[in-house]
Steps between C-alpha positions, in 0.01 A plus 500: 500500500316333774221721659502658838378276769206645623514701893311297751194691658594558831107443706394753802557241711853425409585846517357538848647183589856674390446828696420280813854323461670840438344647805608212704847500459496928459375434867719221565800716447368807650466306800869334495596895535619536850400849525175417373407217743641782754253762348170155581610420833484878589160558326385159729607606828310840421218299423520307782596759746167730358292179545591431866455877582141523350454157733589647773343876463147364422510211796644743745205769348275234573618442841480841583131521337395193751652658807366834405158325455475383846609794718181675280340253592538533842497893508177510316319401830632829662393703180147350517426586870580849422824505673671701277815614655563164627419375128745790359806379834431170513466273871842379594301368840312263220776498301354661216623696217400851425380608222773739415807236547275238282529796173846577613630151547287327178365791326616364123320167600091451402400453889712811569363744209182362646593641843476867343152493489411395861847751560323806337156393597621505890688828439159659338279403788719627729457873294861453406441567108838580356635198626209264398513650163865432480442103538177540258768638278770216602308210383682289210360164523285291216148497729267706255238532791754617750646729281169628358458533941812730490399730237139517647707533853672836335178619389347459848818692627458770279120545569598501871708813398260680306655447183168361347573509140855319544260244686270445228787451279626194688216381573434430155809422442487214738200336331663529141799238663343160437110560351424148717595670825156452680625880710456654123116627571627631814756702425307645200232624741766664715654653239146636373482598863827647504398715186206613576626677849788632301303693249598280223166452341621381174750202608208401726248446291744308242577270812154456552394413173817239491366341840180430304667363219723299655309383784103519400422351832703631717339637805736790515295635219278590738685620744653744212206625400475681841757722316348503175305867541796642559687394168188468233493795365 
């Protein structure tokens, strides 16, 4: 009785080799399906279709962003003569864009979130406080420094209403937005300020002592410690 030929091996690589082949023509005759190639060239023109719409949000988002930037641009020289209404309305006579249509028209755009500051800042020098605190409040946009501006704006808003402690609290809380804002050491000192005149002895000297921490050489240290007698003990 002859012996059983010995099985041959079969190697990793031969055996990967063979699941390659099977998977080609398990693909090859998935694909001859006609339903299935129906079920790809649906999936495609999704694809495609969600491609060309992301195209054409972000370079009409962009577009917007540019033309929002250069109406600012051109408002911001009634905002920094103190013209404040006219900043706020706009000069058709110059053919320029008020603030208010520049957040209405490109508010979701970074040149139009950056309107809401010089927006609520007009609004606040004019004494008009709900409204200024309501575009502090708006702002959306990336900006750390003019969003750490909004918060301090809000705090400023609330100190002009005699709400001192809610002051304090956004004060600090706009210097705890980005610790390389360089407006960090002066919102701390108006929120030790803010403190202080409300009573709060407690939150201001924790405030103070983080100024001193954070910012050793600050110069608003010394312009806290005109507070300091009234929150040592």
């Amino acid at each position: 009785m002859s012996s059983l030929k010995a099985r041959k091996k079969i190697t990793h690589k031969e055996l990967k080799k063979d699941k390659l082949v099977t998977g080609y023509f398990e693909a090859r005759n998935w694909l001859d399906n006609d339903e299935n190639k129906k079920k790809i060239y649906i999936g495609v023109g999704v694809l495609i279709a969600l491609v060309v719409v992301g195209f054409l949000y972000f370079s009409n988002k962009s577009a917007k962003n540019e033309e929002a930037e250069v109406k600012l641009s051109a408002v911001i020289t009634l905002y920094e003569q103190g013209k404040y209404p006219e900043a706020i309305n706009g000069d058709p006579a110059a053919n320029i864009t008020g603030l208010a249509s520049i957040v209405d028209q490109y508010g979701s755009t970074e040149s139009g979130e950056t309107a809401k500051l010089y927006l609520g800042n007009c609004y606040f020098n004019m004494k008009d406080y709900d409204n200024a605190l309501k575009q502090f409040d708006n702002y959306g946009g990336d900006n750390d420094i003019i969003k750490s501006s909004c918060i301090s704006g809000m705090g400023a808003v609330y100190e002009a209403k005699g709400d001192l402690k809610k002051a304090g609290e956004y004060f600090e809380k706009a210097a705890n937005v980005n610790k390389s804002v360089v407006i960090n050491q002066e919102n701390l000192f108006y929120a030790v300020r803010s403190f202080t005149n409300a009573g709060d002895k407690e939150n201001a000297k924790r405030v103070f002592a983080k100024l001193k921490e954070q910012y050793p050489k600050s110069k608003y240290i010394n312009e806290s410690k005109r507070f300091e007698s009234e929150f040592k003990n």
